[in-house]
PAPA-155151 format. One line per 5 residues: their letters; for each residue x, y, z of N, C-alpha, C. Coordinates in steps of 0.1 Angstrom, whole numbers, padded with zeros to 4 digits, always signed. Last residue first. Example, Ala and Ser with C-alpha at 12.3 -4.5 7.8 and 13.67 -1.06 7.14 Angstrom:
BEGIN
SA) +0128/-0022/+0071/+0137/-0011/+0071/+0129/+0000/+0079; +0132/-0057/+0078/+0123/-0045/+0078/+0132/-0033/+0078
# end
This chain:
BEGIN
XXXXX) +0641/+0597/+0956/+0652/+0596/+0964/+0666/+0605/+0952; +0613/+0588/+0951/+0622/+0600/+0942/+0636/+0608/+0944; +0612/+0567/+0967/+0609/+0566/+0953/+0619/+0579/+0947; +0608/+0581/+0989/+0623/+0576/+0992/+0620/+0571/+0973; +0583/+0596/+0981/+0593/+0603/+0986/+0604/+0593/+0985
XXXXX) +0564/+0571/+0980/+0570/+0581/+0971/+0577/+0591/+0971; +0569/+0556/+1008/+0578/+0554/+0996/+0575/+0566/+0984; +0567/+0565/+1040/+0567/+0574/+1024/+0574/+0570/+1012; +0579/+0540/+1051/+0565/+0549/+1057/+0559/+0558/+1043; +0587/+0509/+1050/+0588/+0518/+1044/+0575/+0527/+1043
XXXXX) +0601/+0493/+1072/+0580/+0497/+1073/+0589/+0509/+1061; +0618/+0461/+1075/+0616/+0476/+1069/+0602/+0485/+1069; +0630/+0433/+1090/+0616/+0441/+1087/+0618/+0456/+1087; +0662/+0433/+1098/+0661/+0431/+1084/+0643/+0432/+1078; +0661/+0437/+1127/+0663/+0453/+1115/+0659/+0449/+1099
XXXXX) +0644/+0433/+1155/+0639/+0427/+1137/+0646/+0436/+1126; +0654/+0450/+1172/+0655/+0435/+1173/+0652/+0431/+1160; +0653/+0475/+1164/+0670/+0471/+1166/+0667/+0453/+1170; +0630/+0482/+1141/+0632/+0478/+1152/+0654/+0472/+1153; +0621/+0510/+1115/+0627/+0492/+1121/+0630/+0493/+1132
XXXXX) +0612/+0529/+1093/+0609/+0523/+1101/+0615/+0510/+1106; +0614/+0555/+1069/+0613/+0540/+1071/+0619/+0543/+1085; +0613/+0585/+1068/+0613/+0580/+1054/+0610/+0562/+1057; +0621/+0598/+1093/+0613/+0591/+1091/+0604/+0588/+1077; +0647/+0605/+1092/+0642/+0612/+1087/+0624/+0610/+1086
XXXXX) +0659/+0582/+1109/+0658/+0597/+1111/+0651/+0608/+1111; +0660/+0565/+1089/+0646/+0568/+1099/+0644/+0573/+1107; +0678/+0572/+1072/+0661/+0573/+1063/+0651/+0571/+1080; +0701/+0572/+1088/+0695/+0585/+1089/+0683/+0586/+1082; +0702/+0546/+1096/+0696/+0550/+1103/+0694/+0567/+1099
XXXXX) +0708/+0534/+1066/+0697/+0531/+1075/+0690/+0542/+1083; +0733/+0550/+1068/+0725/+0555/+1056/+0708/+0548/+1063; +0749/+0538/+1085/+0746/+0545/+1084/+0736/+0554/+1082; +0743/+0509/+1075/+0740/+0511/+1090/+0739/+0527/+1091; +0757/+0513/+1052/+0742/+0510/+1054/+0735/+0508/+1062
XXXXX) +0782/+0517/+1061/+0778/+0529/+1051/+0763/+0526/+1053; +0794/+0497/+1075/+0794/+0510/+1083/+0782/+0520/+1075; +0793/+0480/+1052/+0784/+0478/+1068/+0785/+0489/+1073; +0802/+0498/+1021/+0803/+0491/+1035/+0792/+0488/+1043; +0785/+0487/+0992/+0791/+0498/+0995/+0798/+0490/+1012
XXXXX) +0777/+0471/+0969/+0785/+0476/+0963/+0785/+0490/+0977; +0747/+0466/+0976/+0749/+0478/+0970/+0762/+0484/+0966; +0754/+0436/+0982/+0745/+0438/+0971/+0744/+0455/+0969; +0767/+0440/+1005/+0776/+0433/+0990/+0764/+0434/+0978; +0756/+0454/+1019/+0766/+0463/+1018/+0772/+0455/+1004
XXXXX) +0735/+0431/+1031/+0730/+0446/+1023/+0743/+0451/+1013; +0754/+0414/+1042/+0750/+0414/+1028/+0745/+0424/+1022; +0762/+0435/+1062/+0770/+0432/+1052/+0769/+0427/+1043; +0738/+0435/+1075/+0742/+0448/+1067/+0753/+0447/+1064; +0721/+0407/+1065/+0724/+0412/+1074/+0727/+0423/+1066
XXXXX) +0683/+0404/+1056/+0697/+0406/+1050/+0706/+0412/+1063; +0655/+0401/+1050/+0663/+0392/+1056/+0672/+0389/+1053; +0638/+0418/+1040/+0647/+0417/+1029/+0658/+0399/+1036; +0608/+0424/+1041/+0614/+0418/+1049/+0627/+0408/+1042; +0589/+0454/+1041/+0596/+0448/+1034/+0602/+0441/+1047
XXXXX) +0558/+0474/+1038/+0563/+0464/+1048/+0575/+0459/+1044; +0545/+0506/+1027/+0553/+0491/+1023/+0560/+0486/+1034; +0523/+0533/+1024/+0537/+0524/+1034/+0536/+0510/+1031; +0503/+0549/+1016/+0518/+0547/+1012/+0529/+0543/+1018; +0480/+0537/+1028/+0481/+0543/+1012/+0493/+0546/+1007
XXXXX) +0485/+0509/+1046/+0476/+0521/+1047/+0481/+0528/+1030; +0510/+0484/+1038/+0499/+0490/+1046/+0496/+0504/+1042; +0517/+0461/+1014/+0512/+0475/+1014/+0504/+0474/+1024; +0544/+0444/+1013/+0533/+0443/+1015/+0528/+0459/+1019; +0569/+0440/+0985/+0566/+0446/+0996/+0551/+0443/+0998
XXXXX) +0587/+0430/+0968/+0584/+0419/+0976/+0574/+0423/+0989; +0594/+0449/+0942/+0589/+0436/+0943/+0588/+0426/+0949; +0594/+0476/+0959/+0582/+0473/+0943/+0580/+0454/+0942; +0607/+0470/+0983/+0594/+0475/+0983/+0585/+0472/+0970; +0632/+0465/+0966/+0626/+0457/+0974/+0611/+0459/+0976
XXXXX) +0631/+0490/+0954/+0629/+0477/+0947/+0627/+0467/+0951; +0638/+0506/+0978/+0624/+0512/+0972/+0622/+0497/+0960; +0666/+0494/+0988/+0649/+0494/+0999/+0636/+0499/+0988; +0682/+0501/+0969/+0677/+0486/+0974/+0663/+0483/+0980; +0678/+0525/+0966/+0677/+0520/+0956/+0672/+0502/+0957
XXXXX) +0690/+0533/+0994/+0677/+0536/+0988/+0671/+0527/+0977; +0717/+0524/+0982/+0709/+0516/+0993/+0694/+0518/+0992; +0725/+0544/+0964/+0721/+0527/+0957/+0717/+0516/+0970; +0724/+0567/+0980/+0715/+0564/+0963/+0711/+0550/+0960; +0746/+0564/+0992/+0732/+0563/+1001/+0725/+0561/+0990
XXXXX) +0771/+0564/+0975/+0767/+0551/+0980/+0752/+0550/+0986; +0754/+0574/+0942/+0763/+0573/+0950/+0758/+0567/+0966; +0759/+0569/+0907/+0751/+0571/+0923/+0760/+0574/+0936; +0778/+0562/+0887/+0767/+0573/+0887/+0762/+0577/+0901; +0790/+0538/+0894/+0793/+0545/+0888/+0785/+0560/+0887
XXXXX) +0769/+0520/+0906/+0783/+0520/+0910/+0787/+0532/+0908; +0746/+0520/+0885/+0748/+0530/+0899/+0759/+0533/+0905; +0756/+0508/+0863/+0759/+0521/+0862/+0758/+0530/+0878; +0756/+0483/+0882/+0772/+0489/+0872/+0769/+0507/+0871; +0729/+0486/+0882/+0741/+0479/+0893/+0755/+0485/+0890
XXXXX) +0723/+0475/+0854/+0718/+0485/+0860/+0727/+0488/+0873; +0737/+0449/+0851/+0741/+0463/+0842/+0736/+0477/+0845; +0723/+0436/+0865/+0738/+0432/+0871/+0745/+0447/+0860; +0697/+0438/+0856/+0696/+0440/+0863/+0708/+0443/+0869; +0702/+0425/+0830/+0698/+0437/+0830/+0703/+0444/+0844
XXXXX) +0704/+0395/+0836/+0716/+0402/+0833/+0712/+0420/+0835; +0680/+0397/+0848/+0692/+0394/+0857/+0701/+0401/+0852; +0666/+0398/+0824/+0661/+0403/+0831/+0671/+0410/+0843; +0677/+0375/+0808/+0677/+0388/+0804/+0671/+0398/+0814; +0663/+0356/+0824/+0681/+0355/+0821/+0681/+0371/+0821
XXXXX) +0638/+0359/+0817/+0641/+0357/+0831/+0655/+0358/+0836; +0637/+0357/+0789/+0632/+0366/+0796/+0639/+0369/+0812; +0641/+0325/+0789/+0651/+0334/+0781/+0648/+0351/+0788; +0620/+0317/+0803/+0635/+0313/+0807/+0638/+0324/+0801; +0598/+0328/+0781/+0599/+0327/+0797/+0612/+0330/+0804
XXXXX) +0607/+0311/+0759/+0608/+0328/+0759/+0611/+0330/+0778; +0602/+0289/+0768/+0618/+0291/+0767/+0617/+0306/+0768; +0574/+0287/+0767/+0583/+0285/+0781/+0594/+0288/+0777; +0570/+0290/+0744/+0568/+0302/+0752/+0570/+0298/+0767; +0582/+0263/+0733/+0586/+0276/+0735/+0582/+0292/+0743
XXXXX) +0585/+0237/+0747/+0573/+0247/+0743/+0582/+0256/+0743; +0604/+0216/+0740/+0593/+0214/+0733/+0580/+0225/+0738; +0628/+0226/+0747/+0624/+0222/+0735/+0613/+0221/+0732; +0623/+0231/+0777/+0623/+0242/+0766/+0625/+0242/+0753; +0621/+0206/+0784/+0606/+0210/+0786/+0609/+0227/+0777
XXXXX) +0650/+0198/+0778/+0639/+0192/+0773/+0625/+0202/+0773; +0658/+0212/+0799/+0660/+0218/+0783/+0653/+0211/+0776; +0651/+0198/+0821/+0648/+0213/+0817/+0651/+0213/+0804; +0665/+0175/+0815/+0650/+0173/+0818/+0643/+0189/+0817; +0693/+0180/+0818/+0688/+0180/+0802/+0670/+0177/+0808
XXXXX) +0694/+0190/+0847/+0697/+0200/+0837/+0689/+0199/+0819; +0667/+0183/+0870/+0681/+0176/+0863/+0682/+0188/+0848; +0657/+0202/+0895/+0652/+0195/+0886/+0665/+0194/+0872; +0643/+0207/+0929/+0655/+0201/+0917/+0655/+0191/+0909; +0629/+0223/+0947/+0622/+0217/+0937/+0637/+0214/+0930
XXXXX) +0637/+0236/+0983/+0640/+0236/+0972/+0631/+0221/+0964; +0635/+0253/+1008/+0632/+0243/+1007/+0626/+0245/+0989; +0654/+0265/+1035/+0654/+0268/+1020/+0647/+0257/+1016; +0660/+0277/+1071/+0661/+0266/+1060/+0651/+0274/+1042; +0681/+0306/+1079/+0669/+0296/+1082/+0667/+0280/+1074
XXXXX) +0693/+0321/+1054/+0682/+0322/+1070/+0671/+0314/+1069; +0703/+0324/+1025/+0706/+0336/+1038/+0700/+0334/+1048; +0721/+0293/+1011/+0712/+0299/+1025/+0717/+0313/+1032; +0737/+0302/+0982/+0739/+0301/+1000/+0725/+0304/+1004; +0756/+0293/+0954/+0746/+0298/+0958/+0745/+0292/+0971
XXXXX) +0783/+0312/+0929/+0779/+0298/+0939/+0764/+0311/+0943; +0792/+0309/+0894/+0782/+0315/+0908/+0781/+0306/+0917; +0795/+0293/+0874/+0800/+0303/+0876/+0794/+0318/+0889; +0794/+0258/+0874/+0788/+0272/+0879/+0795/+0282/+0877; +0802/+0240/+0843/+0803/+0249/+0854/+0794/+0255/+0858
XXXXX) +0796/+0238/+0816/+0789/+0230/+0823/+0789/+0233/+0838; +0792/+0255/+0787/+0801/+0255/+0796/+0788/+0249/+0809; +0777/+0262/+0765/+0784/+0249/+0765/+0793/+0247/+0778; +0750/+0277/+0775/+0760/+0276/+0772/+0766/+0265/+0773; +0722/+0279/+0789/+0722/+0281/+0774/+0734/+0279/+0770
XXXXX) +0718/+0276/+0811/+0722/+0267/+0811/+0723/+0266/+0792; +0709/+0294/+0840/+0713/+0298/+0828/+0725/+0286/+0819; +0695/+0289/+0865/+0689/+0287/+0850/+0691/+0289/+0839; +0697/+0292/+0888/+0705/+0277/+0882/+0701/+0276/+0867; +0664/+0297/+0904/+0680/+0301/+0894/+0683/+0289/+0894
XXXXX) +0630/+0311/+0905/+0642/+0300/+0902/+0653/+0304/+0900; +0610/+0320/+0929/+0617/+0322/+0919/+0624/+0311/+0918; +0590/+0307/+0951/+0591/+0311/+0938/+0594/+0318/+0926; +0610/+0325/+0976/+0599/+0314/+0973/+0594/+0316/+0961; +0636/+0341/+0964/+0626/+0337/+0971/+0621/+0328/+0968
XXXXX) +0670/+0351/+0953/+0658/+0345/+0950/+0652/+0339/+0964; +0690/+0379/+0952/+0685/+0372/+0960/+0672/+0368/+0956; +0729/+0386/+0930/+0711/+0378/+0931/+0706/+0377/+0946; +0749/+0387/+0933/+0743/+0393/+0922/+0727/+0394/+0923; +0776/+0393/+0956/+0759/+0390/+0953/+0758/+0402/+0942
XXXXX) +0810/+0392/+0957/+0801/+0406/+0946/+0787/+0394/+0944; +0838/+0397/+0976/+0824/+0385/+0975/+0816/+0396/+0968; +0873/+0393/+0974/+0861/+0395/+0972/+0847/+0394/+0968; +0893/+0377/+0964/+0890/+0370/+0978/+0875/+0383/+0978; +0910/+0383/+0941/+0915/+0385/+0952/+0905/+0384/+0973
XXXXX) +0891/+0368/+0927/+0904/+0366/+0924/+0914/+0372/+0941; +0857/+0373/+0940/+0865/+0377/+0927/+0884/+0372/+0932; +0832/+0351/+0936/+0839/+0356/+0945/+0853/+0359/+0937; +0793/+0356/+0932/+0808/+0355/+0926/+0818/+0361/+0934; +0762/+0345/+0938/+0773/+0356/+0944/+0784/+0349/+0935
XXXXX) +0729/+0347/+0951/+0739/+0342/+0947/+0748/+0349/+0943; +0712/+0333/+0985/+0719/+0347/+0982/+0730/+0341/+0968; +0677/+0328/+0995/+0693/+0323/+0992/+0702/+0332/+0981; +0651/+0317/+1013/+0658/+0322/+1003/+0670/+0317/+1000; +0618/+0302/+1019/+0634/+0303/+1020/+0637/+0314/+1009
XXXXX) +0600/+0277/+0991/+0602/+0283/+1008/+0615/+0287/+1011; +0607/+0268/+0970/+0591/+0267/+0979/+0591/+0273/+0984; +0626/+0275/+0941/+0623/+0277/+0958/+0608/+0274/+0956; +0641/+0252/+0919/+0628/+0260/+0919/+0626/+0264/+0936; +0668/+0252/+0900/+0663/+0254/+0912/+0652/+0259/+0916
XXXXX) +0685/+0225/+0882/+0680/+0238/+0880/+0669/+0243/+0892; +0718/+0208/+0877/+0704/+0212/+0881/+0700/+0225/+0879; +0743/+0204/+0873/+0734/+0194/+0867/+0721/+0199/+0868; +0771/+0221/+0866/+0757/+0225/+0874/+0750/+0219/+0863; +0797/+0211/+0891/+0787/+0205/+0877/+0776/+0209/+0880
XXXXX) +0813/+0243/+0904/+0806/+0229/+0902/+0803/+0225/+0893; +0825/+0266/+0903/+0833/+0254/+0897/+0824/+0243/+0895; +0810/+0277/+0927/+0820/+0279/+0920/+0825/+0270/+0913; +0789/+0256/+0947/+0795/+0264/+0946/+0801/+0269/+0933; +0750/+0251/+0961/+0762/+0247/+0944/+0774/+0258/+0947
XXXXX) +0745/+0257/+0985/+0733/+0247/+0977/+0743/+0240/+0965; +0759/+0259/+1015/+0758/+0263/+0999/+0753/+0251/+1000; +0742/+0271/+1045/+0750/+0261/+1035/+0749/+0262/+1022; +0734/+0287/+1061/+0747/+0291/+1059/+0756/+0277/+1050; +0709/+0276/+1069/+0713/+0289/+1069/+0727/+0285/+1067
XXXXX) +0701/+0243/+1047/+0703/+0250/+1064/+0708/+0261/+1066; +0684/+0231/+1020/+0691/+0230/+1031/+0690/+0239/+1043; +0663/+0203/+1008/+0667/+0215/+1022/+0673/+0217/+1024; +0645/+0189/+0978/+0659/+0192/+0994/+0656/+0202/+1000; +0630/+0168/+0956/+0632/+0176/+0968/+0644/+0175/+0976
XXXXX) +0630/+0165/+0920/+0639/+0160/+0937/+0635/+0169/+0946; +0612/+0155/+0898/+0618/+0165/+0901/+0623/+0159/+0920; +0602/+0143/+0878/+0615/+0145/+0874/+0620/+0150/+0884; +0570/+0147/+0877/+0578/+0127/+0876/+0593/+0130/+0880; +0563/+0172/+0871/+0569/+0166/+0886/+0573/+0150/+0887
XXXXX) +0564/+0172/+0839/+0577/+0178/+0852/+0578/+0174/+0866; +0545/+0159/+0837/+0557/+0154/+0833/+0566/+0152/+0839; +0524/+0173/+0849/+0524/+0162/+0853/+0538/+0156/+0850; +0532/+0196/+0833/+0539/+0200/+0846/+0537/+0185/+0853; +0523/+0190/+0810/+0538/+0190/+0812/+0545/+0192/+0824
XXXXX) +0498/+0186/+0810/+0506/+0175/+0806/+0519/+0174/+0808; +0489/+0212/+0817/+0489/+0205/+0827/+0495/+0188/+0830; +0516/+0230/+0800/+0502/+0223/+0800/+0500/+0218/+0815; +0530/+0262/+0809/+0529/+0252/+0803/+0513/+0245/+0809; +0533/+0293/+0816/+0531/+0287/+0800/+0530/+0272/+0797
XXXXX) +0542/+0295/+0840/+0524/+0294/+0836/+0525/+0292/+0824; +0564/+0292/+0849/+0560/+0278/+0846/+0542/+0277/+0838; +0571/+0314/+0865/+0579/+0309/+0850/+0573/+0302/+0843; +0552/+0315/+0885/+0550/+0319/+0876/+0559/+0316/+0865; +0547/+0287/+0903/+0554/+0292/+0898/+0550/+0302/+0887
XXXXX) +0525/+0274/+0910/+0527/+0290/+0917/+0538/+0291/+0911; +0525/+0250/+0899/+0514/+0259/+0892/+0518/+0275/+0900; +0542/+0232/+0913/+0545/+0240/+0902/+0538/+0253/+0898; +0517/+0230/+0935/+0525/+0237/+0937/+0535/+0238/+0928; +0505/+0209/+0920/+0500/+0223/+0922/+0506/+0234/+0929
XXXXX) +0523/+0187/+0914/+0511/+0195/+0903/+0510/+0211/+0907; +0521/+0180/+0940/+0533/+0186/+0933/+0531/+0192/+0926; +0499/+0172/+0949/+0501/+0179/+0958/+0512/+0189/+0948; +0499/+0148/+0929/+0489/+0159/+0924/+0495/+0169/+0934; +0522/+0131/+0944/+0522/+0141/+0929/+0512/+0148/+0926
XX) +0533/+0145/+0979/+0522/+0136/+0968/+0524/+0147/+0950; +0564/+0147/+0988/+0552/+0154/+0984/+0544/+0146/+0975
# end
């Protein structure tokens, strides 16, 4: 990518709006492009995590796999989000791996002390980062109490109406488009329930005709009455 071309595609980052246009010139001197390919880890478990990950394009699902071989996604980042970003600790590991959910992923990598650099010297970039941490962790605490409080069709709902708040396209006055591009076993590891239970629960919201999908495109959602599945 040409460097002004790079310039400006930092600039859709929103993490990144606090900085100069001296810094983001900085930042693209630093930074690597890659790709990968549906079903390749980007960083696993244990790695050196030297980098920090800006998406262009793509997603990618991040996850901890627990002791007895159980897979618990904590995360799904898009086209301009970042992870790899929690790099506030002395521990140099991943403690998360991260995977192509479809298709290819086309990634900004950028060297571990070259970021902490740029959050030494602005801080309302660090706030940013620091925000962006706290946000995740929140979010892996909210998760916990559904576990515990909800119950399993509650925290699928729960997926489809936050999907809808933060990736959805609004047709006509109350219907959201979402395109979570999940099978229904990752659905099932991000609500903490089975494939049998979100296939289930699926098909009775469009049953009910609360949402919308095709058996060829299932991972496109028409959420028809979100303020109804909202007060789920």
């Amino acid at each position: 990518m040409q460097h002004n071309n790079m310039i400006e595609t930092l600039r859709e980052f929103p993490i990144l709006s606090e900085c100069s246009d001296k810094e983001l010139e900085w930042l693209s001197g630093k930074i690597t492009e890659k790709s990968f390919f549906k079903g390749e880890t980007i960083y696993r478990e244990g790695e050196d995590g030297s980098h920090v990950y800006f998406v262009t394009d793509g997603s990618a699902k991040l996850g901890i796999t627990s002791s007895c071989g159980k897979i618990l996604i904590k995360d799904i980042v898009h086209a301009s989000d970042v992870f790899g970003e929690n790099i506030f600790t002395s521990v140099n590991t991943r403690k998360e791996f991260a995977e192509v959910m479809k298709g290819t992923i086309s990634l900004l990598m950028i060297r571990k002390d070259d970021f902490q650099k740029l959050l030494l010297h602005n801080q309302r970039f660090a706030n940013s980062v620091i925000n962006l941490v706290v946000t995740r962790l929140n979010a892996l605490e909210k998760r916990m109490e559904n576990f515990i409080f909800k119950k399993a069709k509650a925290r699928i709902v729960d997926f489809i109406v936050n999907t809808g708040k933060n990736r959805g396209i609004k047709i006509g006055l109350d219907e959201l488009l979402i395109n979570h591009g999940m099978s229904h076993k990752e659905i099932a590891f991000l609500t903490d329930t089975s494939r049998q239970t979100v296939a289930r629960v699926l098909g009775e919201l469009k049953k009910d005709s609360l949402i919308h999908f095709s058996s060829r495109k299932p991972s496109k959602i028409l959420i028809r009455d979100f303020a109804s599945l909202n007060a789920f």
